[in-house]
NUDO-75748 format. One line per 3 residues: number of its first residue (from 1); their letters; for each residue x, y, z of C-alpha. Coordinates in nm, 3 decimals, decimal comma. Layout:
# residues N
NUM	a	X/Y/Z  ...
# end
This chain:
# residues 438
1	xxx	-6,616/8,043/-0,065  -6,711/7,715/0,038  -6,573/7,372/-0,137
4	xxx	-6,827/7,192/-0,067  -7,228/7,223/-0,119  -7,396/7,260/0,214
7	xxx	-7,549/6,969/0,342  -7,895/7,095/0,473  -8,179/7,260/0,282
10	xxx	-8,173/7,624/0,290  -8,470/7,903/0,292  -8,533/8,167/0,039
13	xxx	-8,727/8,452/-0,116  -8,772/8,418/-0,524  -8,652/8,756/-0,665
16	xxx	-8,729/8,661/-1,032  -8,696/8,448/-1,299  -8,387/8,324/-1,512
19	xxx	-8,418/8,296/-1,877  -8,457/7,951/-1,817  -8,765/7,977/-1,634
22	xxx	-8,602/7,835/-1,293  -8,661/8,098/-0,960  -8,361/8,320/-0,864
25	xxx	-8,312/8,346/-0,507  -8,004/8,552/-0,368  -7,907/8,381/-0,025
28	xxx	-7,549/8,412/-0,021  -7,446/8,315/-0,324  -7,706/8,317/-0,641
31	xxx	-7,966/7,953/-0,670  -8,114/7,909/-0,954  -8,416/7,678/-0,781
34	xxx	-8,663/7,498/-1,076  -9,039/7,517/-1,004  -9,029/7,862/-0,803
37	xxx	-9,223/8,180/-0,867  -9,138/8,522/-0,831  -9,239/8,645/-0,425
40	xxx	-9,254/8,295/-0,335  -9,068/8,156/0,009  -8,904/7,873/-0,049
43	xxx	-8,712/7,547/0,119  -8,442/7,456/-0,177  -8,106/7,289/-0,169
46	xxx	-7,822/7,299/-0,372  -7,772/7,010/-0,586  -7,424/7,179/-0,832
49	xxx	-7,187/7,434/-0,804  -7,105/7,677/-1,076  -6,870/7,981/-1,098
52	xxx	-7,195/8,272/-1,065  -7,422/8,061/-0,901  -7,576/7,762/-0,814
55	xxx	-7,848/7,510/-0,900  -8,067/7,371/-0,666  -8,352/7,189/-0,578
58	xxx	-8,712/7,299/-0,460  -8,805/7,129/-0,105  -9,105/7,338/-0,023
61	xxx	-9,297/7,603/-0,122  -9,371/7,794/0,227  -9,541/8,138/0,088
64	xxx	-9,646/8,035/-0,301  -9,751/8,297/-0,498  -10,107/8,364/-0,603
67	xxx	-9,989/8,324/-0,960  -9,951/7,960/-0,911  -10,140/7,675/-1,070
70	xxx	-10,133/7,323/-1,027  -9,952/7,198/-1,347  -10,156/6,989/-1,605
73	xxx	-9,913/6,719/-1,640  -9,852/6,456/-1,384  -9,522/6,394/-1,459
76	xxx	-9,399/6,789/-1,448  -9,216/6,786/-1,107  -9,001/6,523/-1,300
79	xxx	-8,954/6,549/-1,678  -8,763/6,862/-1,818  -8,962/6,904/-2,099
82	xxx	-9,169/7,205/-1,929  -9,048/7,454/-1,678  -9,354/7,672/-1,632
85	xxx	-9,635/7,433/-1,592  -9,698/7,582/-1,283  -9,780/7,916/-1,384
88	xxx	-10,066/8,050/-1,616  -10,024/8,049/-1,947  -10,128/8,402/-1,991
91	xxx	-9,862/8,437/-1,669  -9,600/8,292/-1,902  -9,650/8,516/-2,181
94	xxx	-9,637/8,835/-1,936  -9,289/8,751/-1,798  -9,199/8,648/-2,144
97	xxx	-9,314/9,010/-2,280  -9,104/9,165/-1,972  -8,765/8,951/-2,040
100	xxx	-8,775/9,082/-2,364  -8,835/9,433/-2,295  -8,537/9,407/-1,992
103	xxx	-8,336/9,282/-2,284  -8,451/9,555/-2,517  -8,315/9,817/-2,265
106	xxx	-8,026/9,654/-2,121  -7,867/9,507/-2,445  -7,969/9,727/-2,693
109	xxx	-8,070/10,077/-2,509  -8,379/10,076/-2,732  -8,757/10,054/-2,639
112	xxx	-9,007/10,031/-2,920  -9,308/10,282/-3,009  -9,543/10,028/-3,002
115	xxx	-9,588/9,731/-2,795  -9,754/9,446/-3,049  -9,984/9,223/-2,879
118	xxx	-9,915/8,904/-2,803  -9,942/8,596/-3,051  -10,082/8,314/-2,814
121	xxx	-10,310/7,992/-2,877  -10,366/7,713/-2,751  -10,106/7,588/-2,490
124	xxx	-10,178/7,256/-2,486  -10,100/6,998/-2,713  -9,916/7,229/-2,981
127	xxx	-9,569/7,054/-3,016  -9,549/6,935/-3,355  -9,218/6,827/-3,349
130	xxx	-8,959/6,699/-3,056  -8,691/6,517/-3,058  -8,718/6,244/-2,779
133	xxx	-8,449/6,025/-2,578  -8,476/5,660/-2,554  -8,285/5,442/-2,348
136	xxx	-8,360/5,072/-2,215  -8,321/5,054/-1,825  -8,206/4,729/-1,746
139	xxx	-8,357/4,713/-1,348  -8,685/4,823/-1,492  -8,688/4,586/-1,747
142	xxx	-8,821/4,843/-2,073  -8,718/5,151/-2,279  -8,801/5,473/-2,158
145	xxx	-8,883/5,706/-2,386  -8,944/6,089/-2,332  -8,738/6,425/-2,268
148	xxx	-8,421/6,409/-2,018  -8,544/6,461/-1,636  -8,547/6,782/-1,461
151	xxx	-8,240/6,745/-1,248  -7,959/6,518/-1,465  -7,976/6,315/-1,764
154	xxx	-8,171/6,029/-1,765  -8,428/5,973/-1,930  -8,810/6,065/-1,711
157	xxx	-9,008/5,786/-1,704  -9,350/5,917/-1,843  -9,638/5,718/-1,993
160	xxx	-9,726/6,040/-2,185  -9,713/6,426/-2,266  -9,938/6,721/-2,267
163	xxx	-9,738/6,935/-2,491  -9,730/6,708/-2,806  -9,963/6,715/-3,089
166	xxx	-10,195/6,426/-3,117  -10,100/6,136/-3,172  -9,732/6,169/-3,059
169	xxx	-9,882/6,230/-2,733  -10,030/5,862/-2,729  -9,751/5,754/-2,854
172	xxx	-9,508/5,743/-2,594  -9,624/5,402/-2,400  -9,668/5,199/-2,686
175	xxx	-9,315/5,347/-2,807  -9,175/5,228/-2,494  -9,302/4,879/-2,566
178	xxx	-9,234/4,861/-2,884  -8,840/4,935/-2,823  -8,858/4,699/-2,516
181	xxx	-8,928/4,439/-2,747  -8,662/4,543/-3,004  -8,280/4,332/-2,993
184	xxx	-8,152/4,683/-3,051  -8,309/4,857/-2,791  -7,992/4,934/-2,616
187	xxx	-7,892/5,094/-2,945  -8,140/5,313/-3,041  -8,076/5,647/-2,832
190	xxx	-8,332/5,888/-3,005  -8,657/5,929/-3,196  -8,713/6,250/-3,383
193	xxx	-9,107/6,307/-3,438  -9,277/6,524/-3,682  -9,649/6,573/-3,695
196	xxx	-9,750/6,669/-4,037  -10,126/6,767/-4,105  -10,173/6,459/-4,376
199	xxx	-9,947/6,192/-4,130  -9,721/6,142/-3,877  -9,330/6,032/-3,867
202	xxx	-9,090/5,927/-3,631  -8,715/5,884/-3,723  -8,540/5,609/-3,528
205	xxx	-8,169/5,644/-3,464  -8,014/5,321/-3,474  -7,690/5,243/-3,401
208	xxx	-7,698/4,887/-3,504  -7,902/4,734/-3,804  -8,212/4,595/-3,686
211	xxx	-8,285/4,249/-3,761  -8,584/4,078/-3,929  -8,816/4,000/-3,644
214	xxx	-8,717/4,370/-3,550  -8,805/4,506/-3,908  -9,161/4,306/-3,886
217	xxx	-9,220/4,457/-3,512  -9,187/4,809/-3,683  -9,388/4,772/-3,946
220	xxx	-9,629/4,594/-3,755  -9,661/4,961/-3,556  -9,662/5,130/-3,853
223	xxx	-9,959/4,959/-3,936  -10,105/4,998/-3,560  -10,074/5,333/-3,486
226	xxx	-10,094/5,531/-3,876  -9,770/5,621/-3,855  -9,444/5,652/-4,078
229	xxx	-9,104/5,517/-3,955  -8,789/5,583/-4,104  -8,425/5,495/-3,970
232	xxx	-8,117/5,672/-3,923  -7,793/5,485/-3,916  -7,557/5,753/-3,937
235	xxx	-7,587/6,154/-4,030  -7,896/6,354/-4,105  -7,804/6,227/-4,528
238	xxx	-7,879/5,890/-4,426  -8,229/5,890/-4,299  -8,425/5,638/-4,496
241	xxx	-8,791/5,541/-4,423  -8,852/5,184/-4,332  -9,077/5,097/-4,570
244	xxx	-9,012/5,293/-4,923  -9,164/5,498/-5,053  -9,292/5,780/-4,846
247	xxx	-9,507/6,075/-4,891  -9,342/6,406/-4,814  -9,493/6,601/-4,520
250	xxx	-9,743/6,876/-4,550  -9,883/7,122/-4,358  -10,056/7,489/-4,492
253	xxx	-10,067/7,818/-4,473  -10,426/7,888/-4,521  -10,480/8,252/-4,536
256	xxx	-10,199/8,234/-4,822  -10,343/7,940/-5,016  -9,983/7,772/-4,951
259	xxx	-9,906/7,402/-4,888  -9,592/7,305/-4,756  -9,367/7,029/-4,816
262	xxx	-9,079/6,920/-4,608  -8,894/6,604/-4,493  -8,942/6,471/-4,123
265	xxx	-8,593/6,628/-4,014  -8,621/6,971/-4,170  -8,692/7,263/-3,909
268	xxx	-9,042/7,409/-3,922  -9,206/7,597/-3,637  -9,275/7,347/-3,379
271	xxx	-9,605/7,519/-3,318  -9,874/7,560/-3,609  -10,141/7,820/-3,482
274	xxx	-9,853/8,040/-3,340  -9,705/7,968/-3,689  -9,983/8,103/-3,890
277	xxx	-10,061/8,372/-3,632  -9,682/8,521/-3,682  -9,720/8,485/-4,090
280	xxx	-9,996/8,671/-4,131  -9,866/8,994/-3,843  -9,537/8,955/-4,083
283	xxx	-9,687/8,999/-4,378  -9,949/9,262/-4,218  -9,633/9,444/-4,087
286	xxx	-9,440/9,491/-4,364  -9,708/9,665/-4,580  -9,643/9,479/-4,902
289	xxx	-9,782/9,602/-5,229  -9,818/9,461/-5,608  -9,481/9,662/-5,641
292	xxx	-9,301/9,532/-5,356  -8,961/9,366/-5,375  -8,896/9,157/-5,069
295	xxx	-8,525/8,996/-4,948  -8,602/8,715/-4,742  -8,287/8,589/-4,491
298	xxx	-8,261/8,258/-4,371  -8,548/8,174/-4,543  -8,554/7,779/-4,462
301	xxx	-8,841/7,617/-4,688  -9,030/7,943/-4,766  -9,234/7,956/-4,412
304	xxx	-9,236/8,358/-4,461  -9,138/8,351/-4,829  -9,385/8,178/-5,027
307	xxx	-9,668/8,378/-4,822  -9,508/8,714/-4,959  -9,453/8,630/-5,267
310	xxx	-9,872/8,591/-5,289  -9,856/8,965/-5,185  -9,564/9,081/-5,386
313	xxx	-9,391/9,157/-5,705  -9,060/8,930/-5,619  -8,910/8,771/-5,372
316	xxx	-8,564/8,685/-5,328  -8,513/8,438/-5,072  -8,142/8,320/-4,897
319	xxx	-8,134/8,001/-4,700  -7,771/7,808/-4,605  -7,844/7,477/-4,583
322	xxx	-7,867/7,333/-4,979  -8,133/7,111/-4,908  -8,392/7,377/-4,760
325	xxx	-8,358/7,541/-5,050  -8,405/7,275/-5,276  -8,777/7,190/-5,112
328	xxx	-8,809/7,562/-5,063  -8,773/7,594/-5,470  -9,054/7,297/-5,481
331	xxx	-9,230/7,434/-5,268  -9,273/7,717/-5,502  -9,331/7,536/-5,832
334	xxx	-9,596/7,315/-5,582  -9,819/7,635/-5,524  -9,729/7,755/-5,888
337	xxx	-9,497/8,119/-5,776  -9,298/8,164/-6,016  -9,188/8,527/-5,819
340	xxx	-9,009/8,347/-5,580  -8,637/8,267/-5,600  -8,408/8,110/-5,396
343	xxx	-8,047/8,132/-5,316  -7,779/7,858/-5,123  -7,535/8,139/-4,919
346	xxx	-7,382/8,093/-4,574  -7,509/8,450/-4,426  -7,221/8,398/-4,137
349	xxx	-6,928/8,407/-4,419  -6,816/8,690/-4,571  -6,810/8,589/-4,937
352	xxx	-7,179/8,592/-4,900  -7,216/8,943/-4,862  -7,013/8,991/-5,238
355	xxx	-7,326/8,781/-5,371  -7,502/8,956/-5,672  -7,856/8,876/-5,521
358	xxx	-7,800/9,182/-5,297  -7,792/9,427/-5,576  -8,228/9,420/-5,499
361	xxx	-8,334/9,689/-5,524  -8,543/9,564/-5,204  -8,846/9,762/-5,049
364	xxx	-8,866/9,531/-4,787  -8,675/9,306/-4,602  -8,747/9,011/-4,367
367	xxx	-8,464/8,817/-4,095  -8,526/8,515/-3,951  -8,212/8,436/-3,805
370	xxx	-8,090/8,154/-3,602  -8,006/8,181/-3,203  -7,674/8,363/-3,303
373	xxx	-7,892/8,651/-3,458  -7,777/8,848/-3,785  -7,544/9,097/-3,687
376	xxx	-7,300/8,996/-4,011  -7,578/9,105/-4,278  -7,688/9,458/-4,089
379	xxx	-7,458/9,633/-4,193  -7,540/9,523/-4,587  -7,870/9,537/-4,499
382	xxx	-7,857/9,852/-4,385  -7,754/10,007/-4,686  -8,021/9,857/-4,896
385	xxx	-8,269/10,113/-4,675  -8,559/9,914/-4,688  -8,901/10,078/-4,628
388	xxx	-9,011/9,829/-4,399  -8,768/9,581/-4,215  -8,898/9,303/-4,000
391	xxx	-8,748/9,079/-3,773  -8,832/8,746/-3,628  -8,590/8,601/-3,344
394	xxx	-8,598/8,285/-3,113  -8,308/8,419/-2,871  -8,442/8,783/-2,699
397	xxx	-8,031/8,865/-2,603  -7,950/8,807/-2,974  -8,243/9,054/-3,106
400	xxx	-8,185/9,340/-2,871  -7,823/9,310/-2,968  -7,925/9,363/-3,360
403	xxx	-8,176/9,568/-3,296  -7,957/9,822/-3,071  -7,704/9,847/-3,373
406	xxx	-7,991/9,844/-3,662  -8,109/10,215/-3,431  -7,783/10,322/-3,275
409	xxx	-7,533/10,257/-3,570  -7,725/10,268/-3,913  -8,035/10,481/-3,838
412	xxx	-8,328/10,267/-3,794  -8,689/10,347/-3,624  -8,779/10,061/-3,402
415	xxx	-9,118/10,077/-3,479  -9,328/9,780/-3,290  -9,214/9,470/-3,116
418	xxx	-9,380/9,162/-2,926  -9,376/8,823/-2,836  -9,525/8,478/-3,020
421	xxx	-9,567/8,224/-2,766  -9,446/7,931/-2,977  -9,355/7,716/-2,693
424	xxx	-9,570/7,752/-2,384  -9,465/7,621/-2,057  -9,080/7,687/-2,164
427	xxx	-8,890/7,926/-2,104  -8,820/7,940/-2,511  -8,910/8,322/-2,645
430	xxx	-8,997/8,392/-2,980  -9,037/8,751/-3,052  -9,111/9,007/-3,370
433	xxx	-8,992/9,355/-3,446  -9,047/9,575/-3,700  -8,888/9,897/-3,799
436	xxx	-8,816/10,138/-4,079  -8,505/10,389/-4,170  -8,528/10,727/-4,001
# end
């Protein structure tokens, strides 16, 4: 094998697409090429070397494929925000639906009875919360702020972006100005941004104090813009807002007559119509009647939970990080369910599989796991035998893993499964399954 990469552009057939979204050409050894479609002909060069393959750079497109669009956003071939821009969204959800049935068979040697169809919406301007880098470029003179570049790790100079929800999508110029003007501009690294329905807020990390002419620049953009700043200095415990107090963030769950409150940090679905959308197919899934007992897994602030629970007798509800499950409890006393119940437990340690909350008896049961999946609560979950289990999953791998061992090892039916495009023009696939004990 060569040391070195080679020095002149290269040409290629696309075979298919990585689970990043970038084209996979085999030419010798493996490119992974950004911005190429399946059946294209392309003129790429390798940029880095890695062990199974390489990553490389689209020159040309010489044959493009009739699936191809011209991206939306001007600044695609540049920021790494997106990586399918260039295809149709209902393109994207296809290859998404066919990545996760590959993974389905490969991983998990299971295929379900029923395709679901797919949970889509509108692909433009969903993104209700990002977290963006910021970084102040001294030979142009202003902090850029935005996601990292497609190839390496600074920071794209963009003026704006297609994919956040209004305003944050405005707000990326006058951020830029406002953190040129800062005297900590060269240390504030991030901004975390969370579009509620009743406001908006953006969460500064600063590495340095700012000072008073800084403080008054701030506020003078909270006042500008109708937005909410707050500042973190150190961890996630030490975000503060700028100008105290401030309301909690909303957003709601319509068909459920739930509200939602959570703190600009806290995970929530970063897209709110695919949000709703995959609530009500849970909920529709699992069949729930005025006698059901639900066990809801990594339950965060009661998304799925609080939704149930206005469809069932009880719900139990498990969550590891303390202070979901403190708004997830106020959450609860906020829409007045008092047949919800919440539990602290870390779901990856043993101990919490001795807790006494799993005694149920459960009729249903509901995972919405992290990347890492749940494989260390299927076998306790198993043995509850559920009428109904349903799965929701960000990582497809992960899912057919969990869902090969829920059929193959503890006697499951994998009834239905599909996708939810939360994040359109990623790569990012969110998927559903359902199933029931044989």
């Amino acid at each position: 094998m060569p040391r070195h990469l080679p020095a002149e552009p290269e040409t290629g057939t696309v075979d298919a697409l990585n689970h990043d979204g970038e084209g996979v050409v085999h030419a010798g050894k493996t490119a992974f090429v950004p911005g190429a479609l399946p059946g294209e002909r392309v003129v790429f060069l390798r940029r880095k070397r890695f062990r199974s393959h390489d990553e490389a750079e689209l020159r040309e497109v010489l044959e493009p494929s009739a699936l191809r669009v011209t991206p939306e956003c001007a600044h695609f071939a540049l920021c790494g925000g997106c990586a399918l821009q260039h295809l149709s969204g209902a393109q994207q959800v296809q290859i998404k639906q066919q990545q996760l049935r590959d993974n389905l068979l490969r991983l998990g040697r299971v295929e379900p009875e029923q395709w679901l169809a797919p949970i889509t919406a509108d692909v433009w301007r969903y993104r209700r919360r990002a977290r963006l880098g910021a970084r102040y470029v001294h030979r142009r003179e202003r902090s850029l702020v935005g996601f990292r570049e497609r190839q390496g790790s600074f920071i794209a100079a963009i003026d704006g972006c297609e994919v956040l929800a209004e305003p944050a999508n405005r707000l990326i110029a006058p951020l830029s100005a406002l953190l040129t003007s800062l005297s900590i501009r060269e240390r504030l690294p991030q901004i975390e941004l969370a579009v509620a329905e009743n406001l908006t807020a953006l969460v500064l990390r600063v590495l340095d104090p700012p000072t008073a002419a800084d403080r008054a620049a701030l506020q003078a953009f909270e006042g500008e813009h109708g937005v909410r700043l707050y500042l973190q200095p150190k961890g996630l415990d030490s975000v503060v807002p700028l100008t105290p107090p401030a309301p909690p963030l909303e957003y709601t769950l319509p068909a459920f007559d739930v509200r939602l409150q959570f703190l600009p940090t806290d995970f929530v679905q970063v897209n709110a119509a695919i949000n709703r959308q995959l609530v009500a197919r849970i909920v529709e899934l699992l069949q729930l009647d005025a006698t059901a007992r639900v066990l809801d897994l990594y339950c965060g602030l009661g998304n799925f939970s609080l939704p149930l629970a206005r469809r069932a007798a009880q719900v139990v509800a498990v969550e590891g990080e303390a202070g979901l499950v403190e708004r997830a409890r106020g959450n609860a006393r906020l829409n007045g369910l008092g047949n919800a119940e919440f539990h602290v437990a870390n779901l990856m340690a043993p101990e919490a599989l001795e807790a006494s909350w799993w005694r149920g008896p459960y009729s249903h049961v509901l995972l919405d796991p992290p990347r890492a999946g749940a494989r260390e609560v299927l076998e306790r979950v198993a043995a509850l035998r559920p009428r109904r289990l349903a799965y929701v999953s960000c990582h497809p791998a992960t899912l057919a893993r969990d869902l090969g061992l829920l059929v193959h090892e503890h006697g499951f039916r994998l009834l239905a499964c599909g996708v939810a495009d939360m994040f359109p023009h990623t790569a990012h696939i969110e998927s559903l399954a359902l199933l029931e004990p044989q």
